[in-house]
Structures are given as structure tokens and as C-alpha cells.
LUMNU-151128 format. One record per residue: residue number from 0; chain; x, y, z of N, C-alpha, C in turn; residue in three letters. Coordinates in nm, 2 decimals, padded with zeros to 4 digits. Last residue first. Layout:
<nodes>
   n chain    n.x    n.y    n.z   ca.x   ca.y   ca.z    c.x    c.y    c.z res
 NUM     A      X      Y      Z      X      Y      Z      X      Y      Z ALA
...
</nodes>
This chain:
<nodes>
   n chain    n.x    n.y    n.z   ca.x   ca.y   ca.z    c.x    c.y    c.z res
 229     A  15.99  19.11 -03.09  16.08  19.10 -03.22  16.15  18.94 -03.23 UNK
 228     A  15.82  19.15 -02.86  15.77  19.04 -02.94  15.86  19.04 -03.07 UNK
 227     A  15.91  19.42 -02.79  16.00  19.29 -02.67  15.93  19.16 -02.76 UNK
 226     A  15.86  19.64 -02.90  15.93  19.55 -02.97  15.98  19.42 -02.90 UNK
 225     A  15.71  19.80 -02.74  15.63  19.75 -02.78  15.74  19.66 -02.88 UNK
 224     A  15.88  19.97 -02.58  15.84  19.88 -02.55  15.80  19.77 -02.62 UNK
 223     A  15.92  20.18 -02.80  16.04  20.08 -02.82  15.99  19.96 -02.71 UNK
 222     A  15.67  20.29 -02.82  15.72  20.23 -02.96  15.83  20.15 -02.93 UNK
 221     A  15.43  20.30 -02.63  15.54  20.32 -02.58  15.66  20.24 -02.75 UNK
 220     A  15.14  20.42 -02.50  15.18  20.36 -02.59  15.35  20.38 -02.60 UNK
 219     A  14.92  20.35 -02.22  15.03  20.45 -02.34  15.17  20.39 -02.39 UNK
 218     A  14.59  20.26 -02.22  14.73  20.23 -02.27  14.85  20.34 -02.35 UNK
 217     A  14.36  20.37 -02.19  14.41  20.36 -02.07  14.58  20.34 -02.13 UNK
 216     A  14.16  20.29 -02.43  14.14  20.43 -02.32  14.27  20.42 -02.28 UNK
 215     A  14.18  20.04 -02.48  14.18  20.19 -02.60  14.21  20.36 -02.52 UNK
 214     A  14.25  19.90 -02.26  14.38  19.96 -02.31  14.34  20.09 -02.42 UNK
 213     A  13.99  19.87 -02.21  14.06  19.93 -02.13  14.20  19.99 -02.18 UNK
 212     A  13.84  19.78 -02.40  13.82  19.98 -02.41  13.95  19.96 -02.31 UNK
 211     A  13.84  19.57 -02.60  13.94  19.58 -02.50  13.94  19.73 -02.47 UNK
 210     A  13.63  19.57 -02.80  13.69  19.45 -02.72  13.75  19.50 -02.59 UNK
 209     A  13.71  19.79 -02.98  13.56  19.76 -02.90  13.54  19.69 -02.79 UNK
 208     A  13.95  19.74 -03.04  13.91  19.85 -02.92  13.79  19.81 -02.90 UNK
 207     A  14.05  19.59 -03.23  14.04  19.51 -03.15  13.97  19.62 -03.03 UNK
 206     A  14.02  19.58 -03.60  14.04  19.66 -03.52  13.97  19.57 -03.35 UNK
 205     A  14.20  19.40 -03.86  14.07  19.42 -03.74  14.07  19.48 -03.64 UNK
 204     A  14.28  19.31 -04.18  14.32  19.41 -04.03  14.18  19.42 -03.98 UNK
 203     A  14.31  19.01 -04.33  14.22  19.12 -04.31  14.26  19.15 -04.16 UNK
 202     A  14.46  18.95 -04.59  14.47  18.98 -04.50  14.42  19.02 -04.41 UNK
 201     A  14.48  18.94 -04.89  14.51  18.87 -04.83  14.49  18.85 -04.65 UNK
 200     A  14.37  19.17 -04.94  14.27  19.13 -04.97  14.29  18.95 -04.88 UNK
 199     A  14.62  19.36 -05.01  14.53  19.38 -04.90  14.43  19.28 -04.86 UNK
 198     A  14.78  19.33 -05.22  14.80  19.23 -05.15  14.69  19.22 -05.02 UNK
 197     A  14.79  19.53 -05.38  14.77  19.41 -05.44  14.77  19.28 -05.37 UNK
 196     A  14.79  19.77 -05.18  14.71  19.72 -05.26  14.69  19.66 -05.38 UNK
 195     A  15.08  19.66 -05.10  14.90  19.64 -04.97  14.79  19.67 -05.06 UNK
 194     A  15.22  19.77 -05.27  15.22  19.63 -05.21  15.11  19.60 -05.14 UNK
 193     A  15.18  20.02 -05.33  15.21  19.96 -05.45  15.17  19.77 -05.36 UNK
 192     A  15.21  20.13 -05.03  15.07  20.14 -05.08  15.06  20.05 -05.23 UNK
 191     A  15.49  20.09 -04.99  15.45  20.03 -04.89  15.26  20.07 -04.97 UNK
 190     A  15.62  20.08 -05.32  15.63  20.19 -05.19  15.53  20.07 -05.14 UNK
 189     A  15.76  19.93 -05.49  15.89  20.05 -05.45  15.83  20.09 -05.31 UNK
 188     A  15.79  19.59 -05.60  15.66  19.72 -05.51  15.78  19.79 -05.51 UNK
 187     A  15.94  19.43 -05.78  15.80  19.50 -05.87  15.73  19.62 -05.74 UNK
 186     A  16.22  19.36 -05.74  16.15  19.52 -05.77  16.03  19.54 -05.80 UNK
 185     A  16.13  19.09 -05.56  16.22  19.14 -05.65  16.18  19.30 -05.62 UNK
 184     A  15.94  18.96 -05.41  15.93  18.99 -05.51  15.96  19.11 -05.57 UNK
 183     A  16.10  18.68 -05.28  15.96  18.69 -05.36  15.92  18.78 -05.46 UNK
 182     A  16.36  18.83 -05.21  16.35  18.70 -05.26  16.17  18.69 -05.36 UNK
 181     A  16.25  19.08 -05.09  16.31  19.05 -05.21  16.34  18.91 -05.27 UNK
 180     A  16.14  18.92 -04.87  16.10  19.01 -04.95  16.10  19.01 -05.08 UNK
 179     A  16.35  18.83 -04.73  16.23  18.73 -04.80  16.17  18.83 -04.88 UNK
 178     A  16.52  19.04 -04.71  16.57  18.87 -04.78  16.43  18.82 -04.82 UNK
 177     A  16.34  19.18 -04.50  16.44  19.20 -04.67  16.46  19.12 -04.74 UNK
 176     A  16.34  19.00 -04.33  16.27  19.03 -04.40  16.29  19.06 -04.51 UNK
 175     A  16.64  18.98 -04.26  16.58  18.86 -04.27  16.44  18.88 -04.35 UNK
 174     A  16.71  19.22 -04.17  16.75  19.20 -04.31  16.68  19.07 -04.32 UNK
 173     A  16.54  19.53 -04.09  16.50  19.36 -04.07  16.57  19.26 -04.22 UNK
 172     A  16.56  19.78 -04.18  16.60  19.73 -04.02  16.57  19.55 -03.99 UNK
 171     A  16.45  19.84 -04.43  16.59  19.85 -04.38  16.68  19.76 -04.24 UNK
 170     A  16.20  19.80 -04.47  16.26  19.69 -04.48  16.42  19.70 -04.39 UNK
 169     A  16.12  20.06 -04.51  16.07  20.03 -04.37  16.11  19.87 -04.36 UNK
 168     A  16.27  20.20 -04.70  16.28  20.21 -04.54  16.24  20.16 -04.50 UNK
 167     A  16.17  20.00 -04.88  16.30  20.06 -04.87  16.39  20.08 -04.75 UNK
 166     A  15.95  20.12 -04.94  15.93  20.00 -04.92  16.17  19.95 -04.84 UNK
 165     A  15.87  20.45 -04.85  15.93  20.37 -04.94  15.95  20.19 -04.91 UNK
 164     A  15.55  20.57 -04.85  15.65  20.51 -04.74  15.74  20.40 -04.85 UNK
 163     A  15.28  20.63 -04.87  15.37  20.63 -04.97  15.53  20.57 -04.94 UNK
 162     A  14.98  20.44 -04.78  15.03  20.55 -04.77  15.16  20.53 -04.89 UNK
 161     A  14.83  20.28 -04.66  14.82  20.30 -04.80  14.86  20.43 -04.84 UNK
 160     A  14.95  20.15 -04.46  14.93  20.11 -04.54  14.90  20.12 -04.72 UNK
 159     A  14.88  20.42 -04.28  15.06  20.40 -04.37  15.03  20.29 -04.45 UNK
 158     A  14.59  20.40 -04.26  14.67  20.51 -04.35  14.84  20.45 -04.40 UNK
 157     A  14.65  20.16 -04.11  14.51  20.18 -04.25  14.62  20.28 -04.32 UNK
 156     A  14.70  20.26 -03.90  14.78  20.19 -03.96  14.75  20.13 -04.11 UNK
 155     A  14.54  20.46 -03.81  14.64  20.51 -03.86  14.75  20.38 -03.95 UNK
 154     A  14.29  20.25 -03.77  14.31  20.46 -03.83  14.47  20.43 -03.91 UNK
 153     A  14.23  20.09 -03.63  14.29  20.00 -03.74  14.36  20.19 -03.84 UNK
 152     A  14.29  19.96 -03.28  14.25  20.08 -03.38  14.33  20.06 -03.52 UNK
 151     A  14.52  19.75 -03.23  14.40  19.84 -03.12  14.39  19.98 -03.17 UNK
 150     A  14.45  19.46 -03.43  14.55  19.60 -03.38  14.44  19.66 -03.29 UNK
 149     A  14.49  19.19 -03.63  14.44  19.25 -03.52  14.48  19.37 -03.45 UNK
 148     A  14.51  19.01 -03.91  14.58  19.13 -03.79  14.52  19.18 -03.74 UNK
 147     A  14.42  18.66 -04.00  14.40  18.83 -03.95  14.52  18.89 -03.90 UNK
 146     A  14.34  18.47 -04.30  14.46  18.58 -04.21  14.38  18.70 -04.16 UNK
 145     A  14.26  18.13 -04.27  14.20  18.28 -04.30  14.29  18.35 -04.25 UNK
 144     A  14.38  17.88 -04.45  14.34  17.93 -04.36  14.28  18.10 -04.40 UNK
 143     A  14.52  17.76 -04.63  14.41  17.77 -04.66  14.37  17.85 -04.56 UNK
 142     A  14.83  17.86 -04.67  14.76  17.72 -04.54  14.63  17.83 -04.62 UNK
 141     A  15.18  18.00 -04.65  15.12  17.90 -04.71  15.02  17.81 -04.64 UNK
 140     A  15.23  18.32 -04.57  15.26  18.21 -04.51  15.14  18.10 -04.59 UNK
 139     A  15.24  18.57 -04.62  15.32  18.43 -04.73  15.31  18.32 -04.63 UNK
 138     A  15.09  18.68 -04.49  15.04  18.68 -04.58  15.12  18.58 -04.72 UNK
 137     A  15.20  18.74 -04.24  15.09  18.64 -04.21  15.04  18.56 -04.38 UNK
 136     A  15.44  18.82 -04.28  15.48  18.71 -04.29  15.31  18.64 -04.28 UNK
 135     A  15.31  19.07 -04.34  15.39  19.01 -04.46  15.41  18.85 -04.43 UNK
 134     A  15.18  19.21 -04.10  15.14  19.19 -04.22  15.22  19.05 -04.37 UNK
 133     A  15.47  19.20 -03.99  15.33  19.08 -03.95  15.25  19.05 -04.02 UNK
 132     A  15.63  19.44 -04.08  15.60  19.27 -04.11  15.52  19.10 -04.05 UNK
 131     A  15.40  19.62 -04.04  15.40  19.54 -04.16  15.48  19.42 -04.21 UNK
 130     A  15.42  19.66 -03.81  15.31  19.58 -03.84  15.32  19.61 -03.95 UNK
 129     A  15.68  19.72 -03.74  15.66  19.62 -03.70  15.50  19.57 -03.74 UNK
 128     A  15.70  19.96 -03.94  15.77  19.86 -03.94  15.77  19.73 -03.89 UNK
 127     A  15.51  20.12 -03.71  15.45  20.08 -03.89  15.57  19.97 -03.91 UNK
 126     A  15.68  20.12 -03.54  15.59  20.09 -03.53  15.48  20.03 -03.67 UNK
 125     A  15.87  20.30 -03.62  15.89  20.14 -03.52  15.73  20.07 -03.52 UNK
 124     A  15.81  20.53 -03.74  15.83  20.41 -03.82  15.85  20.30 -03.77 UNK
 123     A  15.62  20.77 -03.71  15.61  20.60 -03.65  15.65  20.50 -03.72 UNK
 122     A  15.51  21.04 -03.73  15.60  20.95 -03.76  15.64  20.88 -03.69 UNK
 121     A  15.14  21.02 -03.59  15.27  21.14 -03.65  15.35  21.02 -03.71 UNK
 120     A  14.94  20.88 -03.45  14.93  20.95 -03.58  15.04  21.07 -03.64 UNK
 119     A  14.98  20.73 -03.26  14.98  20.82 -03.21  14.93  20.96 -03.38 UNK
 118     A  14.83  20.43 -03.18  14.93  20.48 -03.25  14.92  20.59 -03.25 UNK
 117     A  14.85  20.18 -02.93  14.80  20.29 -02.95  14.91  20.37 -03.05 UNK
 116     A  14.90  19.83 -02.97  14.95  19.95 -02.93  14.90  20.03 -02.95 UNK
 115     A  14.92  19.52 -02.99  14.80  19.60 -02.84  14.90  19.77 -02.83 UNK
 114     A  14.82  19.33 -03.24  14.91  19.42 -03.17  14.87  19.54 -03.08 UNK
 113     A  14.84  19.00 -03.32  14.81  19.09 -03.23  14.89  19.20 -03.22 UNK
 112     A  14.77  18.75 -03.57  14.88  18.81 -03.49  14.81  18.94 -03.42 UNK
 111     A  14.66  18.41 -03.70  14.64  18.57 -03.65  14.78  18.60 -03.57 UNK
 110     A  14.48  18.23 -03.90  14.58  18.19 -03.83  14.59  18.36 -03.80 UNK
 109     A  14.20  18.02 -03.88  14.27  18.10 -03.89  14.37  18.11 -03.82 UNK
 108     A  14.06  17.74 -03.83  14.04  17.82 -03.95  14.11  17.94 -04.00 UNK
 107     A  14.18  17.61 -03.63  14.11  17.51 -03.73  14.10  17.57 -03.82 UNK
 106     A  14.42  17.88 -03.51  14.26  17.78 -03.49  14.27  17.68 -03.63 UNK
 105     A  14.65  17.99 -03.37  14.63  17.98 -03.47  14.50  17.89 -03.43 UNK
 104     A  14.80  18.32 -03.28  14.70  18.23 -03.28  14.69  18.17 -03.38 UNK
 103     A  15.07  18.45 -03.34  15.01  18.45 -03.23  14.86  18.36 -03.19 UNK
 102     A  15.27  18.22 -03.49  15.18  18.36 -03.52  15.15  18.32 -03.36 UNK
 101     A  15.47  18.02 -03.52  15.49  18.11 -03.59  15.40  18.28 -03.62 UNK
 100     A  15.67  17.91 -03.20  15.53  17.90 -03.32  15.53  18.02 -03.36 UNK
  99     A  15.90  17.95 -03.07  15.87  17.83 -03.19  15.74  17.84 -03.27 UNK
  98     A  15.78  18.20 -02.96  15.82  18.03 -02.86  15.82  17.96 -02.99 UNK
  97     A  15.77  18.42 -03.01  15.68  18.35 -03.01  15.67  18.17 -02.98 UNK
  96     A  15.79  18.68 -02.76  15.84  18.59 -02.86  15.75  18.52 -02.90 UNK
  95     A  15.70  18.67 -02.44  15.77  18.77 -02.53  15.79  18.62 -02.60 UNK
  94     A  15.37  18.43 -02.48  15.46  18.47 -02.40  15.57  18.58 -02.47 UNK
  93     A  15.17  18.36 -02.63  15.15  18.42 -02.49  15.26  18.54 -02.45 UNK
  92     A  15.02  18.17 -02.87  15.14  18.23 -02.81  15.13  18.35 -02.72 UNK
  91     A  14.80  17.95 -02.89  14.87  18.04 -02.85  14.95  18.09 -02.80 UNK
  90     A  14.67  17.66 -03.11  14.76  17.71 -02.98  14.77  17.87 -02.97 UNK
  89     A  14.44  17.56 -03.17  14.50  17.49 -03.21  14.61  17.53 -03.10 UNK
  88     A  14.09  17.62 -03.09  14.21  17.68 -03.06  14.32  17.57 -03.11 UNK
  87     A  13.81  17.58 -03.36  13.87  17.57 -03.23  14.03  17.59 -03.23 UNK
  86     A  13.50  17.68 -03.44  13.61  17.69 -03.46  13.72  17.67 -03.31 UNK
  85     A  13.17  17.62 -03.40  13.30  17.50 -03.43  13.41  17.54 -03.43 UNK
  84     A  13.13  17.99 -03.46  13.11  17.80 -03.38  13.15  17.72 -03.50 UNK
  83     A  13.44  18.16 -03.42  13.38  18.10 -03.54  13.30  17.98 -03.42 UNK
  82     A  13.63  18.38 -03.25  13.62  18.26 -03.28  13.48  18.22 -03.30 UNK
  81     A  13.62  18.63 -03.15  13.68  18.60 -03.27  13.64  18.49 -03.35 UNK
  80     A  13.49  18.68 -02.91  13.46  18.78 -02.95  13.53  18.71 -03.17 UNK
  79     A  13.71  18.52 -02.70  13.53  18.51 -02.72  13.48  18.60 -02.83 UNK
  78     A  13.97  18.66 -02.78  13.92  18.48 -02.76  13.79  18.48 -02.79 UNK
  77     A  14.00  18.83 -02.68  13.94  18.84 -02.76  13.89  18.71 -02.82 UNK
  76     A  14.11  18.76 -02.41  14.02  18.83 -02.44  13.94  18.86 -02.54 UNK
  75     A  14.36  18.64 -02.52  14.25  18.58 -02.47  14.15  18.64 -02.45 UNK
  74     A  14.51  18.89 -02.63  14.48  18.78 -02.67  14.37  18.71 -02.58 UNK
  73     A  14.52  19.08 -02.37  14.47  19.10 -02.50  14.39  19.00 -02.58 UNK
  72     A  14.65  18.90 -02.18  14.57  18.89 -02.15  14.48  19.00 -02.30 UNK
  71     A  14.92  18.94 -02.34  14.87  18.80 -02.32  14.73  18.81 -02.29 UNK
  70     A  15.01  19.20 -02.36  14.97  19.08 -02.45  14.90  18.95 -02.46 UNK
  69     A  15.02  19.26 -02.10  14.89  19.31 -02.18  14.86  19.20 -02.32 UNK
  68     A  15.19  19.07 -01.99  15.09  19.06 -01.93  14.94  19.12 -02.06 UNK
  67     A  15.43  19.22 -02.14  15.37  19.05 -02.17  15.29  19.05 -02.11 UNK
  66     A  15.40  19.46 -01.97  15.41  19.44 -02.09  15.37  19.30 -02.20 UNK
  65     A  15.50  19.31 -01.76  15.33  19.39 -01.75  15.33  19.41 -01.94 UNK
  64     A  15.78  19.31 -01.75  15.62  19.17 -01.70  15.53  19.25 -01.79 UNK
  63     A  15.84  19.57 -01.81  15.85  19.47 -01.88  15.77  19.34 -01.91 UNK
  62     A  15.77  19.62 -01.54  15.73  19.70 -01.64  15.75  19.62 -01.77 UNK
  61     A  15.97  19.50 -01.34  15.82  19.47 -01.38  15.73  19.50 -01.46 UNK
  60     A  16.20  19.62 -01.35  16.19  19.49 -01.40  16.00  19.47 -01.43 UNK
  59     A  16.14  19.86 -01.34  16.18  19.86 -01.45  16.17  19.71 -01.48 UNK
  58     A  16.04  19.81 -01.05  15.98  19.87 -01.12  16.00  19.86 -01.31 UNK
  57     A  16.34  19.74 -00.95  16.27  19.68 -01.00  16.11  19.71 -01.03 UNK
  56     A  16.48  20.02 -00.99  16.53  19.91 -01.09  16.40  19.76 -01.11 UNK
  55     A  16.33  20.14 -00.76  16.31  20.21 -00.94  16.34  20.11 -01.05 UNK
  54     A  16.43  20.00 -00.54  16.26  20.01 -00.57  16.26  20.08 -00.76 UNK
  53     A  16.73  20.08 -00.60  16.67  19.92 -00.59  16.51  19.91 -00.63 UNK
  52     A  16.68  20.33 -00.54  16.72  20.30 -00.66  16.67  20.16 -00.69 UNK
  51     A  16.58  20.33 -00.29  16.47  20.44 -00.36  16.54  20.36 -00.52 UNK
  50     A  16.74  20.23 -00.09  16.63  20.14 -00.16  16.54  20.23 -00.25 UNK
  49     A  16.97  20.43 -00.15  16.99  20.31 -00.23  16.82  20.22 -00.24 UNK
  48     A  16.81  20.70 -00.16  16.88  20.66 -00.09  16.90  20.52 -00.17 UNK
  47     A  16.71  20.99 -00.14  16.78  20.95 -00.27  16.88  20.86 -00.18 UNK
  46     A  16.57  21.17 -00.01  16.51  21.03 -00.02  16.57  20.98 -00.14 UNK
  45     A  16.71  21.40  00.07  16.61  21.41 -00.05  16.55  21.24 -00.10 UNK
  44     A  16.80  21.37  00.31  16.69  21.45  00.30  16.60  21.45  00.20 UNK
  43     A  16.99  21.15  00.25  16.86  21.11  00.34  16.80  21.21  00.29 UNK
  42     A  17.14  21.32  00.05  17.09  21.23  00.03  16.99  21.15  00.06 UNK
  41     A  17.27  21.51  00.29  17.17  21.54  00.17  17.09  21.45  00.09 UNK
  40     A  17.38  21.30  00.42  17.24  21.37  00.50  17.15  21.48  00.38 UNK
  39     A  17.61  21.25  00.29  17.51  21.14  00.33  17.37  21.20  00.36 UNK
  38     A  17.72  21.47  00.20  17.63  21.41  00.10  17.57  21.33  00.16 UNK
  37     A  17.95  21.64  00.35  17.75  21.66  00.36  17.69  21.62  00.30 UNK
  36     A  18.17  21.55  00.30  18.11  21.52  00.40  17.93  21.54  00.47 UNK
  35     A  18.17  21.62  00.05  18.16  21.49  00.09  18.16  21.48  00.21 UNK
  34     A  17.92  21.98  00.01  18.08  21.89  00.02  18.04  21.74  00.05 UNK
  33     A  17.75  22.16 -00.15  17.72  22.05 -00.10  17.92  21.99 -00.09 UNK
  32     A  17.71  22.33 -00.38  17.79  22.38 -00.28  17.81  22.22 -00.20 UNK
  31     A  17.39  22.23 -00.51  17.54  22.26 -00.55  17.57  22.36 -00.38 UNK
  30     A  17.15  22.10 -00.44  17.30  22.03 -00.44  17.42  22.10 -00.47 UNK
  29     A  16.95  22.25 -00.48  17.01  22.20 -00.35  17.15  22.18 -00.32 UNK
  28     A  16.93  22.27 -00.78  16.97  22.39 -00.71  16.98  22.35 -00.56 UNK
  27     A  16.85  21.99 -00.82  16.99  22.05 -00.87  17.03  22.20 -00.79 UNK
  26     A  16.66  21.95 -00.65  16.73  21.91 -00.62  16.89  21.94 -00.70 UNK
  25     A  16.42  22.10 -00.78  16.50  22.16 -00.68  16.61  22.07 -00.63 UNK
  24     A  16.47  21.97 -01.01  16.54  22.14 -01.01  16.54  22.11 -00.91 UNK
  23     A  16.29  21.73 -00.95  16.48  21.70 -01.00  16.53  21.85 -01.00 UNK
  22     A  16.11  21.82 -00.92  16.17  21.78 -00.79  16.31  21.76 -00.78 UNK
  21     A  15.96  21.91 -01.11  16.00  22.01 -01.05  16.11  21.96 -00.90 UNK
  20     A  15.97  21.57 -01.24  16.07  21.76 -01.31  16.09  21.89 -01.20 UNK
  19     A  15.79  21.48 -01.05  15.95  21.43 -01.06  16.03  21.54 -01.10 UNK
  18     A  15.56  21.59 -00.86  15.61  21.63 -00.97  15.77  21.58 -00.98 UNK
  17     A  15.52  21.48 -00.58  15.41  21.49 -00.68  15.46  21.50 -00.85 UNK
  16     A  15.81  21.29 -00.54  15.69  21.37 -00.49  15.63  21.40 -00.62 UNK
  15     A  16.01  21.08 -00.57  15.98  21.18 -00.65  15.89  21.31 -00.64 UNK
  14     A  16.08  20.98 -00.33  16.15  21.04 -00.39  16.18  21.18 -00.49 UNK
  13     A  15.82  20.89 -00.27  15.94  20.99 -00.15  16.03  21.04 -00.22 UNK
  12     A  15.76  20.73 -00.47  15.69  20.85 -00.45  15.77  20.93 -00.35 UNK
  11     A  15.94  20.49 -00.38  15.93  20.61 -00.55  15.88  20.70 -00.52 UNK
  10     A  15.88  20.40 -00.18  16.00  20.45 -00.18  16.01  20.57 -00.30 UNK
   9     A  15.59  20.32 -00.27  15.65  20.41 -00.15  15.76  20.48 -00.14 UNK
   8     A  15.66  20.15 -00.46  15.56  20.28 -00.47  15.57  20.37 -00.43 UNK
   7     A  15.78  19.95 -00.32  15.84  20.01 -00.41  15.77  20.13 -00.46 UNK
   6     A  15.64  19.79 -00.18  15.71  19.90 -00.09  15.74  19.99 -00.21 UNK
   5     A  15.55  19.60 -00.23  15.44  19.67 -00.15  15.52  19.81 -00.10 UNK
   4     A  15.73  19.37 -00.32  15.66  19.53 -00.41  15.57  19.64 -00.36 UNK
   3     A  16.02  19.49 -00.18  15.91  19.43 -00.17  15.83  19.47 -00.26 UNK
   2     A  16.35  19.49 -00.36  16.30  19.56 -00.21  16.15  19.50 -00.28 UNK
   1     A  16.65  19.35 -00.22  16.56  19.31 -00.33  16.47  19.42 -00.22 UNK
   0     A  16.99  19.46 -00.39  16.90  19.48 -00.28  16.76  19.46 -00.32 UNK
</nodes>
């Protein structure tokens, strides 16, 4: 059932009213006694109707869009704020994934990756896991070039960098990384700080909030969204 997007707000908010939590109790303490012949009109009353699901599912579809929307529109934004005179755009990757090319930007003089998430400063291994191997692959990658990472706030990812975090764990979930890892270099790092500082210098993390307040402010941050670029 396709329902409009002009509508789907509408349909959601009927549903949920101001508060979804207090709205799902009263609807558990409604519902019980309720027979099959009284569920159609329970269902109208509580606007739990098929286009209230249809408007939720595509919500879910579009949340996803929006998702590659921030990345995308991240990236170009910073466009003006990065680039070197004379330096010029060779391509960009935009879209989930990275379409055959290997970083998110690459110029005449550098080559870069992005990451538009807010970190929350507790345990975040999805998230430290995915920007270290950005970190890694920007940093074997063979080109004269200059390496950045870019992040939206450099705090906490600064800290697990030089933090103690077994090298161990945060390889575990990417055997392809592992592989190259290990392939290069063997047992000499054990912890994720043994490796970044002999290798930090490679690399330079840049914080992107000055650039983009809307997401520094506005973006919540979501660890398993934020893997649709895996």
C-alpha cells in the first residue's frame, strides 16, 4: 500500500500522539478483554490501521535515503572549506558504498574519507571499528598524496585512538581487514594506541563541525545506521 509522503506524518502522529510510550500502555491496558469481533473498531479507534503501518514502513524506507543524503551533502559541503588553490576534484563518492572507488574523495593532492557521526563518549565499538578501518585502509594505500579523515568532532575518536583497545577486538568483525592487517604487520601492534602512534603522522583526522554546525547540533547519531557505507 503506497501511502504519499504528505501523508505519512499524519498517519504517524494519529497513531502515536504526542508520546508513543505513554500511548503504547494505554493501548495495552485497552486491549485486553477485547474479542474478534471487537478488533476492527478497536483498531479504528486507536488509528492502528493498515495505512498508519504502510506510512511507518515507508518512513523506514526514507530514513535510510536521508541517511545517504547526509553523507552526501556532508561531503560537498566541505568541498569549499578543504580544497587547496589549484587543487582539483578527481571524483567523489556519494552514494551507500563506495561504487568501485576506493575513498570518499579523491583530488590532485589528497585522498579522504568522511564520517558524519556524533560520538557519544561511552562504549562504541561500531563505531571506533569503523573509523579505524578508514584509518587503515587510507593509510596503506600507496600515492604520494596527502591522507585525511574527516569526522564530526575529532574528541572521542582522538581518545580510542590512543587509547588501549585490543587490536584484537576491533579487527574481529572484518576478516578482510584482519587479513590485511596481519598480512602487513604480523604481531608487532597488540593495542589500537601501539599502532596510531607509529602510524598517526600518516594521516591526518580533521574535525568537520565548524563546517557543518547543522549536524554538530542536530544529528543523532545512530551506530548501526551509520554502517549502510560498509
Amino acid at each position: 500500500m503506497k501511502v504519499e509522503t504528505s501523508e505519512i506524518v499524519n498517519l504517524l502522529t494519529r497513531f502515536t500522539g504526542p508520546d508513543l510510550t505513554q500511548t503504547l500502555s494505554k493501548i495495552e491496558s485497552a486491549v485486553r478483554g477485547v474479542t474478534a469481533g471487537e478488533c476492527s473498531a478497536f483498531l479504528e479507534n486507536a488509528s492502528a490501521g493498515r495505512e498508519a503501518l504502510a506510512a511507518a514502513s515507508e518512513m523506514k524506507r526514507l530514513a535510510g535515503q536521508i541517511n545517504v543524503t547526509i553523507h552526501a551533502l556532508g561531503i560537498l559541503l566541505c568541498l569549499p572549506h578543504i580544497l587547496d588553490s589549484g587543487e582539483r576534484v578527481e571524483y567523489v563518492s556519494l552514494g551507500a558504498g563506495n561504487t568501485g572507488r576506493k575513498f570518499d574523495l579523491e583530488t590532485n593532492l589528497r585522498i579522504a574519507e568522511f564520517k558524519f557521526i556524533r560520538w557519544r563518549g561511552g562504549p562504541e565499538s561500531i563505531r571506533q571499528n569503523s573509523v579505524f578501518k578508514d584509518f587503515v585502509l587510507l593509510e596503506e594505500h600507496a600515492t604520494a598524496k596527502r591522507k585525511y579523515l574527516y569526522l564530526l568532532g575529532d574528541e572521542y575518536a582522538l581518545k580510542f585512538f590512543r587509547g588501549g583497545r585490543a587490536l584484537s577486538s576491533v579487527l574481529s568483525r572484518n576478516d578482510k581487514l584482519q587479513k590485511l592487517f596481519r598480512e602487513r604487520f604480523g604481531n608487532q601492534f597488540q593495542t589500537v594506541r601501539e599502532y596510531y602512534a607509529a602510524h598517526e603522522h600518516a594521516v591526518r583526522i580533521e574535525d568537520v563541525s565548524p563546517w557543518l554546525s547543522e549536524l554538530a547540533e542536530d544529528l543523532v547519531a545512530d551506530p548501526v545506521a551509520d554502517e549502510f557505507r560498509e
